[in-house]
C-alpha positions in Angstrom: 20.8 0.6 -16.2 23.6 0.0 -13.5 26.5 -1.0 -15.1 28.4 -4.1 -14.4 31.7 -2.2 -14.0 30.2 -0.3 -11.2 32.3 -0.4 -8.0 30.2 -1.1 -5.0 29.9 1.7 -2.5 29.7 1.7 1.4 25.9 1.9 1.8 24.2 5.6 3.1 21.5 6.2 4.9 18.6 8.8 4.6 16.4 9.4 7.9 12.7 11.0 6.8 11.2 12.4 9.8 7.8 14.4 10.1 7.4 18.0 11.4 4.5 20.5 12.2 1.3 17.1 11.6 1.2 14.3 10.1 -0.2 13.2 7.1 1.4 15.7 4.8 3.3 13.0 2.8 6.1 11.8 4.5 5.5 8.0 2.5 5.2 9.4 -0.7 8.5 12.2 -0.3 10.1 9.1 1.2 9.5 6.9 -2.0 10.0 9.7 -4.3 13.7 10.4 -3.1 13.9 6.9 -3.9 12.7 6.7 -6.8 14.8 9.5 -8.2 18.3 8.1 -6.9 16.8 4.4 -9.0 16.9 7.0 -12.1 20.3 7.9 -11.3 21.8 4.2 -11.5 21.9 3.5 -7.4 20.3 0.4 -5.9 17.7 1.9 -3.1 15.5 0.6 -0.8 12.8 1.5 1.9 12.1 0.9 5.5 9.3 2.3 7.5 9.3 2.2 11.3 6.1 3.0 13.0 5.8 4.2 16.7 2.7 1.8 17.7 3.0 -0.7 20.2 1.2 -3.4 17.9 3.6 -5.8 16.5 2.1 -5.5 12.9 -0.7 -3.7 11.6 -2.6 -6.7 10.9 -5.0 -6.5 13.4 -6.4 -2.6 13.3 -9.3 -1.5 12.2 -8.7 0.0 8.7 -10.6 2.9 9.4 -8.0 4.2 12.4 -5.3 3.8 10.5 -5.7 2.9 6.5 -5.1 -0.2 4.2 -2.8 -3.0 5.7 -0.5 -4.1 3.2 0.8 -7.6 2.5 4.5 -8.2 2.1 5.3 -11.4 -0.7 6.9 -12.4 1.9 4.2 -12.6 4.2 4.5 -9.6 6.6 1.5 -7.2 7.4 2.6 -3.8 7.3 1.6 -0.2 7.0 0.5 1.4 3.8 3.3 3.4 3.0 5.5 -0.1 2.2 2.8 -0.6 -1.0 4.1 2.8 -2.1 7.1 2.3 -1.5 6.7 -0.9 -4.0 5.4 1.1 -6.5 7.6 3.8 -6.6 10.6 1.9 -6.3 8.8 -0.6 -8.5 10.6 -3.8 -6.4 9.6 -5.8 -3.4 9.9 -5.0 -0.2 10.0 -7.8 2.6 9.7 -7.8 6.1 13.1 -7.0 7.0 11.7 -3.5 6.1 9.1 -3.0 8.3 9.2 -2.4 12.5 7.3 -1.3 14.6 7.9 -0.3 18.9 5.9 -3.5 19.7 8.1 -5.8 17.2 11.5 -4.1 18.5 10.0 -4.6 22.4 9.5 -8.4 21.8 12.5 -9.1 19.8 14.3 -7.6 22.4 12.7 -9.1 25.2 12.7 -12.4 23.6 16.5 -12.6 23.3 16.7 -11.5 27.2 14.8 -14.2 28.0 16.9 -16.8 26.2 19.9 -15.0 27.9 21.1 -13.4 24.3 22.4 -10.6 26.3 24.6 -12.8 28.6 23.3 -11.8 31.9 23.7 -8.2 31.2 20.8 -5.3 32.4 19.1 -4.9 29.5 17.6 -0.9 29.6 15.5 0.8 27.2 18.7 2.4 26.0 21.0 1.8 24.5 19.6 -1.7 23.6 16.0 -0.6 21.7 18.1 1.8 19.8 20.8 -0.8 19.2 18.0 -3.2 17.8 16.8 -0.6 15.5 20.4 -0.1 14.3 20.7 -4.0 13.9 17.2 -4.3 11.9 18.1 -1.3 9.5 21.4 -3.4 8.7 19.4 -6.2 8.5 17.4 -4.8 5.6 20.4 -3.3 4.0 21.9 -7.2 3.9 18.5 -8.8 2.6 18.0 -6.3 -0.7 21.7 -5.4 -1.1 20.9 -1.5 -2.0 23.3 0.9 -1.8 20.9 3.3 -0.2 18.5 2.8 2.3 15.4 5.0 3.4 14.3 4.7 6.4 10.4 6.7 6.9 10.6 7.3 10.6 6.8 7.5 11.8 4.7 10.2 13.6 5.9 13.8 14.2 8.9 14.9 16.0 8.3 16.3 19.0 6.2 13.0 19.9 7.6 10.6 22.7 6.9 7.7 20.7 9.4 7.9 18.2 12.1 9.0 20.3 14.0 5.9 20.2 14.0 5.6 16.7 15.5 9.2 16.6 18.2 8.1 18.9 18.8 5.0 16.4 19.1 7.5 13.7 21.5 9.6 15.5 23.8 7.4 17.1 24.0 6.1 13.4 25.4 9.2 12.4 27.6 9.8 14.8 29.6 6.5 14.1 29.6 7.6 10.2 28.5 11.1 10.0 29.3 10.7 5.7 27.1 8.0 5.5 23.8 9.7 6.9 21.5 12.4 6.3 18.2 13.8 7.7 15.1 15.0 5.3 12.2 16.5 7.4 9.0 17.0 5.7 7.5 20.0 7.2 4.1 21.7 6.9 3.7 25.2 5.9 0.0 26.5 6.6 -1.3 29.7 5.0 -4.5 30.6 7.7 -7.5 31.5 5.5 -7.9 34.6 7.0 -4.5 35.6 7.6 -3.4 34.9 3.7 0.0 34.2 4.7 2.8 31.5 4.6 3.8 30.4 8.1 7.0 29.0 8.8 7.2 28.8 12.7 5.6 25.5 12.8 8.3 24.4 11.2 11.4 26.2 13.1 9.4 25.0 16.3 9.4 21.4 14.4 13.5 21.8 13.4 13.9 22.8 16.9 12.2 19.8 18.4 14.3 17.6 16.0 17.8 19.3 18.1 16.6 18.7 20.8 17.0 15.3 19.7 20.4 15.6 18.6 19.7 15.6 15.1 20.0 18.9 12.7 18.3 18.3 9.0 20.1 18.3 6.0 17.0 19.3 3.9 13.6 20.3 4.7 10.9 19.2 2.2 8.4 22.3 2.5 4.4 21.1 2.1 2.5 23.8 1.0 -0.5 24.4 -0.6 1.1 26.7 -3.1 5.0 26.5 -3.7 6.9 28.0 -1.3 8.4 31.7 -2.2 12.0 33.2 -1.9 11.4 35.0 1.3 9.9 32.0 3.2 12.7 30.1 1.8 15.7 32.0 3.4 13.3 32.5 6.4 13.2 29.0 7.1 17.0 28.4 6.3 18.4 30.5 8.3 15.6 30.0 11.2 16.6 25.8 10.7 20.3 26.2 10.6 20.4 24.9 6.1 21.4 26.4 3.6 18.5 28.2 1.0 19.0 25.4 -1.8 18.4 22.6 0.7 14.8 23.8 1.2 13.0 21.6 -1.2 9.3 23.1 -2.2 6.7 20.2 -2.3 3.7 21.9 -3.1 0.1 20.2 -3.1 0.1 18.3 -7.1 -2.6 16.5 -9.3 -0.7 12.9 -9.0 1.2 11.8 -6.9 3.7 10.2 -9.3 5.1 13.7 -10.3 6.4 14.3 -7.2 9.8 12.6 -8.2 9.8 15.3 -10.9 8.9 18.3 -9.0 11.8 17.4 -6.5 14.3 17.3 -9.4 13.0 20.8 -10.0 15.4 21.8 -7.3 17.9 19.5 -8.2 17.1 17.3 -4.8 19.4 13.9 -6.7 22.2 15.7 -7.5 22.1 17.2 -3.7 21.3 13.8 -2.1 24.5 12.1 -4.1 27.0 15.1 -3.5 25.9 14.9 0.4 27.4 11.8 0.3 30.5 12.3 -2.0 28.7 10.3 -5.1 28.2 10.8 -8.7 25.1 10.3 -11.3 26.2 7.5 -12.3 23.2 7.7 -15.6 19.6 9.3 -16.1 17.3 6.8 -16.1 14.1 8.9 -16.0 12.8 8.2 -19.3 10.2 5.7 -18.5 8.8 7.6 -15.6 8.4 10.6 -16.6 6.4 9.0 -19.5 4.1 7.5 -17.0 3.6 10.3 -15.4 2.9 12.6 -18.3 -0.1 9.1 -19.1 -1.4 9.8 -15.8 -1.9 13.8 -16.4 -3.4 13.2 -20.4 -5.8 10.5 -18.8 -7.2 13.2 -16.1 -7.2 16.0 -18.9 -8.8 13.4 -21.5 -12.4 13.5 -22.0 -12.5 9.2 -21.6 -13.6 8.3 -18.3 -15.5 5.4 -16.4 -17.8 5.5 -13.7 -16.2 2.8 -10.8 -18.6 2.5 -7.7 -16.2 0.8 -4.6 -18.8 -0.6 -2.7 -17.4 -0.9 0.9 -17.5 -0.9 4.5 -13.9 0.8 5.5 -14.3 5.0 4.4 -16.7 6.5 6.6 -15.4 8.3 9.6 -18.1 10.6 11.3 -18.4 13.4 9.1 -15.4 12.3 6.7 -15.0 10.5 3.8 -11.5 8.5 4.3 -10.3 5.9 1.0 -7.0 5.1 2.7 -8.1 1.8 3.8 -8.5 1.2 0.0 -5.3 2.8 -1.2 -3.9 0.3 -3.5 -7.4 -0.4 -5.2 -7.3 3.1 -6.0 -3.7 2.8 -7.4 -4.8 -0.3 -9.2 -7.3 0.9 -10.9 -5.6 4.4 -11.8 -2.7 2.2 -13.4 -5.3 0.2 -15.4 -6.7 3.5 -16.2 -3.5 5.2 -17.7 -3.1 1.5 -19.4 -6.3 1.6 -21.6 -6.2 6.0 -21.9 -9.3 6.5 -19.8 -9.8 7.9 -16.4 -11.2 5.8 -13.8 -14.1 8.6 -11.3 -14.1 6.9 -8.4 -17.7 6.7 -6.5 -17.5 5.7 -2.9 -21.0 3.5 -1.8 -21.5 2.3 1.5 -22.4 -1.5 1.7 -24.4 -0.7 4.5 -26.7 2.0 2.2 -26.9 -0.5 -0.2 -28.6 -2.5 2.2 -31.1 0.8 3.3 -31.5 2.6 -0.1 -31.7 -0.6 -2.7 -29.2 -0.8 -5.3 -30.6 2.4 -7.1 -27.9 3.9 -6.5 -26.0 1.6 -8.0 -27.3 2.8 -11.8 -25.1 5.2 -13.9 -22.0 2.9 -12.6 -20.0 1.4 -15.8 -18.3 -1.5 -13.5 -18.2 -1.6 -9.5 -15.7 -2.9 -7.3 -16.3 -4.5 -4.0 -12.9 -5.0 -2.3 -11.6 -6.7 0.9 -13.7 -6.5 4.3 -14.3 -8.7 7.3 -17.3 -9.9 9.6 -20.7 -8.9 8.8 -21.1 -5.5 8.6 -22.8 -4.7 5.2 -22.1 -8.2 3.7 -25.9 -8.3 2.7 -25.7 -5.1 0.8 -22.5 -6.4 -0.8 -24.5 -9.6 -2.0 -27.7 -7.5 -3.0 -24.8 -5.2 -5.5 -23.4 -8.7 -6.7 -26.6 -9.5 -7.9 -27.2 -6.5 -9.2 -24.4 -6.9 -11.1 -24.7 -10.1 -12.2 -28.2 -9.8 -13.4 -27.8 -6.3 -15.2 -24.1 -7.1 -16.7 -22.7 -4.6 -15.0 -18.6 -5.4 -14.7 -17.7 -6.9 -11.7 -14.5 -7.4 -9.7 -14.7 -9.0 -6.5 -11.6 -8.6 -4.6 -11.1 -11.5 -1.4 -14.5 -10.5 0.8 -15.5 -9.7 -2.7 -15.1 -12.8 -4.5 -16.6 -15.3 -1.2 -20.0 -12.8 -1.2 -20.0 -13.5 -5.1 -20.0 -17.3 -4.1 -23.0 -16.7 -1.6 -25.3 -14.8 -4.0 -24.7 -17.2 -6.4 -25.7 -19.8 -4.4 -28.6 -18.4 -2.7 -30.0 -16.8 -6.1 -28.8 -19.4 -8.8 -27.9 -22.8 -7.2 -31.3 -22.4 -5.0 -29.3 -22.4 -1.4 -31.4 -20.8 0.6 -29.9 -19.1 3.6 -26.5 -19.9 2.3 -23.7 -17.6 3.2 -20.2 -17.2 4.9 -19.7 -19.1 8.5 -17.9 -15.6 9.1 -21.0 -13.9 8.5 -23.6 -16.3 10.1 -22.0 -19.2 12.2 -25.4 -20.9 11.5 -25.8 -21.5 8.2 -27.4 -24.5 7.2 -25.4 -23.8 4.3 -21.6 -22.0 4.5 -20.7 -22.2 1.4 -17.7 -19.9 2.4 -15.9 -22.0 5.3 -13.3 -21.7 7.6 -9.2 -22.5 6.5 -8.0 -25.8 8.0 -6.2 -24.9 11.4 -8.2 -21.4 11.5 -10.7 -22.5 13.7 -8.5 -23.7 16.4 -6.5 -20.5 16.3 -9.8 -18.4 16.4 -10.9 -20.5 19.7 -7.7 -19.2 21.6 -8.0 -15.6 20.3 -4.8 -16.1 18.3 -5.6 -13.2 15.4 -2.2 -11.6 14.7 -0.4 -12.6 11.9 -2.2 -16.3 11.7 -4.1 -16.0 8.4 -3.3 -16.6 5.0 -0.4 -14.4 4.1 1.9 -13.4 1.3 2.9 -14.8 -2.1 1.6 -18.3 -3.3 0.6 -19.9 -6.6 -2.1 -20.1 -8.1 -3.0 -22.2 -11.5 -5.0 -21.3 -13.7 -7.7 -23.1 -15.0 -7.5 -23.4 -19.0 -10.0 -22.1 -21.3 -11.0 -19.3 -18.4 -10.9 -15.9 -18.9 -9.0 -15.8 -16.1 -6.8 -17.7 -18.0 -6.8 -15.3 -21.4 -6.5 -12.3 -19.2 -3.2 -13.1 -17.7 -1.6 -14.9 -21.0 -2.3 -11.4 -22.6 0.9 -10.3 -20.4 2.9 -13.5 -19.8 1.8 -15.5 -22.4 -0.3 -18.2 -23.8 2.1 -20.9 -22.1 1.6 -19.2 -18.2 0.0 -22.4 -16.1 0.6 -21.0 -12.9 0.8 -17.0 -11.3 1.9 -15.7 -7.9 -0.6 -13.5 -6.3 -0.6 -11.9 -2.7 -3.3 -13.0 -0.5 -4.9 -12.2 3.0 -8.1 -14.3 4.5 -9.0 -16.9 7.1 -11.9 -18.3 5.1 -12.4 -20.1 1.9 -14.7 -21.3 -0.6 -16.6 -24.4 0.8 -15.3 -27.7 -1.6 -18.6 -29.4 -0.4 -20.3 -27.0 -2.5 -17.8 -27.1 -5.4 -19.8 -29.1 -7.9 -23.1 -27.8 -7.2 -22.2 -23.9 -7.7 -20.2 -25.8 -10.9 -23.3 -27.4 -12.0 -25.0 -23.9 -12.0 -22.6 -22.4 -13.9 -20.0 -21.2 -11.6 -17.0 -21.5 -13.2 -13.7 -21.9 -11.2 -11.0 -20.0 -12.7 -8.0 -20.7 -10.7 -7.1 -22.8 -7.9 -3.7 -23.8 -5.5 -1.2 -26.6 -7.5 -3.2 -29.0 -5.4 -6.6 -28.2 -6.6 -7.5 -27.8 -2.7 -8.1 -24.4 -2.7 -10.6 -22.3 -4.7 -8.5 -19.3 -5.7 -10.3 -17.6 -8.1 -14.3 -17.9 -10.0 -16.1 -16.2 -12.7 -18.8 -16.2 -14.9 -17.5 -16.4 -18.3 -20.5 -15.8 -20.3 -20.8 -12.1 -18.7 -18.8 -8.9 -20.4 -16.8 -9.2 -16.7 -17.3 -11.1 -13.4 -14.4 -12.8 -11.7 -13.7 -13.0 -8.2 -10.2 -13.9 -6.6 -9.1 -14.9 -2.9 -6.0 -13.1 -4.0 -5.4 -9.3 -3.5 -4.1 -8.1 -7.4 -4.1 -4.9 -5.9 -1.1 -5.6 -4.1 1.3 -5.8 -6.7 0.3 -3.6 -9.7 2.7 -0.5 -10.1 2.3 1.9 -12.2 5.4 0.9 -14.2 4.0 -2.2 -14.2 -0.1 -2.5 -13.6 -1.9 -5.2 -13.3 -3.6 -7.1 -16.1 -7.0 -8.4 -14.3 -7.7 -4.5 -13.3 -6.7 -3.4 -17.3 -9.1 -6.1 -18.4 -11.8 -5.1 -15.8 -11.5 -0.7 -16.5 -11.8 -2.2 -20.8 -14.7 -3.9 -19.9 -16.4 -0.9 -18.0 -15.3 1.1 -21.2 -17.1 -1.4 -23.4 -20.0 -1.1 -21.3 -20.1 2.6 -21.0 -20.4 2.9 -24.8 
């Protein structure tokens, strides 16, 4: 813990750029170095920046570029803002978050109200002055002491050239207060056998060219890097040896934090910047983290099928666009000492193969999704589900296809389903939001849905209900939970799916809005409009998914 007598500091800055390709874990090396200055008493926060033009990342397909996140406060952002939240185990808000398109318009928008006072407004220095002002921003609204900030793509690209002059004007006015960390790539070609570092000195080069020299360089490897690469890359890249950080590929990602204090990377960080450890806070981490190895070494494991629409890409099988299920349920994993195997079914081989290949699962999963792709194999695995009492947890998409096949199969409805799914329906027992429709008529998608933290009360008696006084208490009424969706359970159909056995679980203060169902005579079936997912941590999980991996447990023995 911080302590009270602590004298507030001027706040420092850490850039994390990418070198050599992406994907090698700039997010993760990003919230690790966060989460390892938390552990030494600082108060640290996240930004990312990405390079796309889109204002947010609401509206692309999940597929091209993973899981949209959801903000509490509202804001759809890029997948590396959940992991920030989970390493840093905090919020982070939309202050956080830019993007090229969201820096374009703000800027634009203030020219056109004359916020520039009749000045030429150029691409720079004004887009790098706006990145400047939004990082401050961010610094203002969660009053850390140091602030991350994940630049995205690879240096070397156009695209986030302006965001790399941001970065280095800012250290030029306070060259104390800022560091660089590139996270390079170090391949070893199969039939070569050996370590290559040019990428990355062609990377580090790139990055002058830009006017920016890195302080560290996090090495990804397969293997850990060795002695002579080491020096070969330090004095190829202008650092000193100890500043090259090895990163090799690990089981979990929550021991990265550990493997960087391997080389000490805190104590570095902090003398950089003229600071001291002001405690070692690591205790319930590294705990975590050694849960998280004993539940992949155990011999305890469930079978989860995550039936879904968003993981195939040609010849590739990509879970991105389901990240923070799969953290979810690992955290509910390491909660009950079990290991969740994760089984990846396509909605749409549901709907060609039967749900055959849904035996052998001890609880199945269908998360978020939009339009109509696969819905009807998602409905055939509800029932499935349903019928065989096989858990099931139906996440937003997951819990309004639960309210279809209930209808159709139970509540007689023939034909019934989701006006997103058939527009005809003589009966949408899934309808439109109130003010959706009118948006949807002029083609206004972004950012327009249902978004962000709101309340939902429980409904007593549930076990809905049970499940979440297990953590807060018998007394909780009322919980905040994330959500994202345009459509919503049907009320006109409320007391018919009630009369046949439906039971809702939760709903808005007002009693308006359907927020969660289940069927409370069955080991595990509950359904939410809310997105759990969102804001379980492994420090913290959530206790829907615990309840749901102890009732796959149950029903695997």
């Amino acid at each position: 813990m911080i302590s009270k007598k602590t004298r507030p500091i001027k706040t420092k800055y850490i850039f994390v750029v990418g070198g050599v390709m992406s994907g090698v874990g700039k997010g993760v090396t990003a919230a690790s170095i966060g989460r390892i200055l938390i552990n030494r008493g600082y108060k640290v926060s996240a930004i990312k920046i990405d390079p796309y033009i889109n204002v947010d990342a609401g509206t692309m397909n999940p597929i091209e570029h993973g899981e949209v996140f959801v903000t509490e406060d509202g804001d759809e952002t890029d997948q590396d803002i959940g992991n920030y939240e989970r390493f840093l185990n905090g919020n982070i808000y939309k202050e956080n978050y830019m993007t090229t398109g969201r820096i374009y318009q703000t800027v634009i928008e203030r020219e056109r109200n004359l916020g520039y006072g009749g000045k030429c407004v150029q691409v720079v220095p004004h887009i790098p002055m706006e990145v400047r002002d939004r990082i401050k921003a961010a610094v203002k609204k969660t009053g850390a002491e140091i602030i991350i900030t994940e630049i995205g793509g690879t240096v070397g690209e156009y695209e986030n050239l302006l965001f790399l002059e941001a970065a280095r004007i800012m250290k030029l006015q306070d060259p104390k207060s800022v560091l660089f960390v590139m996270v390079s790539y170090l391949p070893v070609p199969h039939k070569i056998g050996e370590m290559k570092t040019k990428p990355t000195q062609h990377a580090v080069r790139a990055l002058n060219s830009a006017g920016i020299q890195p302080d560290f360089i996090v090495a990804r490897s397969d293997t850990p890097i060795d002695e002579l690469r080491r020096k070969k890359i330090a004095i190829h890249c202008n650092i000193h040896n100890d500043d090259v950080i090895a990163a090799p590929d690990i089981d979990s990602i929550y021991d990265v934090p550990a493997n960087f204090e391997k080389n000490h990377l805190s104590f570095k960080i902090l003398k950089h910047f003229g600071l001291k450890p002001r405690c070692n806070d690591s205790a319930a981490w590294r705990m975590m983290s050694e849960k998280v190895k004993e539940a992949k070494r155990g011999q305890q494991t469930v079978k989860i099928g995550i039936v879904g629409k968003y993981f195939a890409s040609g010849d590739f099988c990509l879970t991105d666009s389901y990240i923070s299920v799969i953290e979810a349920l690992k955290h509910a994993g390491v909660a009950n000492n079990c290991r969740p195997q994760l089984g990846w079914l396509s909605a749409e081989e549901v709907e060609e193969k039967g749900v055959g290949i849904l035996k052998g699962y001890d609880g199945i999963v269908v998360p978020q999704g939009w339009g109509r792709r696969g819905h009807e194999g998602k409905i055939k695995t509800i029932e499935y589900c349903r019928t065989h009492k096989v858990p099931y947890f139906g996440l937003c998409y997951g819990m309004q296809m639960a309210v279809v096949e209930f209808a159709r199969n139970v509540c007689g409805l023939k034909g019934a389903n989701s006006l997103e799914a058939d527009p005809k329906t003589k009966h949408p027992v899934i309808n439109i939001m109130l003010g959706q429709a009118e948006l949807l008529t002029k083609r206004q998608y972004g950012g327009t849905i249902r978004l962000g933290g709101w309340p939902c009360q429980l409904v007593p008696g549930t076990h809905l209900a049970k499940v979440y006084a297990k953590k807060f208490g018998p007394e909780t009424k009322v919980v905040s939970e994330r959500h994202r969706h345009r459509y919503e359970l049907n009320n006109d159909y409320r007391e018919i799916l009630e009369k046949g056995g439906l039971t809702i679980a939760g709903t808005s203060p007002d009693g308006r809005i359907v927020e969660a169902i289940e069927i409370t005579d069955h080991p595990f079936f509950i359904g939410t409009q809310f997105h759990p997912e969102y804001i379980s941590r492994p420090l913290d999980p959530h206790p829907l998914f615990i309840e749901f991996i102890k009732a796959c447990w149950k029903n695997k023995k």
